[in-house]
Phi, psi and omega in degrees: 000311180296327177307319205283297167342296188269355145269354149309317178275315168331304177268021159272318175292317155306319157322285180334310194290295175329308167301325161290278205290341175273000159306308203265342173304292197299311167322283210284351165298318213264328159305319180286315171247049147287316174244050173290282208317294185318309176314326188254335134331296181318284177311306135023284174297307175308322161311289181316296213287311185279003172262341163290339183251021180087029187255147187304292215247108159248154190306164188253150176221036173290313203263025200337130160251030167168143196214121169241124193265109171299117171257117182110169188226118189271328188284358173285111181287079196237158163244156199280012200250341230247034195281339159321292186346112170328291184307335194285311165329310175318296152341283215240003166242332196279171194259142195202128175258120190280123214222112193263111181297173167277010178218035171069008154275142212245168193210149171226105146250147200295132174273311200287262171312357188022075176236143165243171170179128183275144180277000000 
């Protein structure tokens, strides 16, 4: 009886997970491609506006060789005990799609703010 109990609870814990993770898949499919474009665009521009400032070589993001969807900005100083903080949506909520250009420069746009910003 106790065997039948801990494969029971085994394959309940294998749901959860399984269900979780085709969740969080299917989300980050359905984000990535509502805002692929505005992301690449974004960058894009952003890219231009730093080759006005002088930067040698800028990265290209038309033909992207990969877009990953980021929950969070980890260069944000914020600590997670700090929920007052302006900034802590920023840190640890807003959705940021990360856009790996084709010549290995990489871009983070703000889904929430539709801000790009090269990495």
């Amino acid at each position: 009886m106790r065997i039948v109990a801990i494969v029971l609870a085994l394959l309940a814990a294998a749901k959860i997970w399984t269900q979780e993770a085709l969740y969080r898949q299917s989300t980050a499919d359905a984000l990535i491609a509502a805002y692929r474009d505005r992301a690449i665009e974004a960058c894009e521009r952003t890219s231009a506006r730093a080759q006005r400032g002088g930067k040698p070589q800028r990265p290209t993001f038309a033909k992207p060789s990969g877009i990953e969807l980021v929950i969070g900005k980890s260069s944000v100083p914020v600590n997670v005990w700090d929920v007052d903080n302006v900034l802590w949506s920023m840190r640890f909520k807003y959705p940021y799609l990360i856009v790996a250009g084709s010549d290995g420069g990489r871009c983070s746009y703000d889904i929430t703010l539709a801000q790009a910003e090269i990495v």
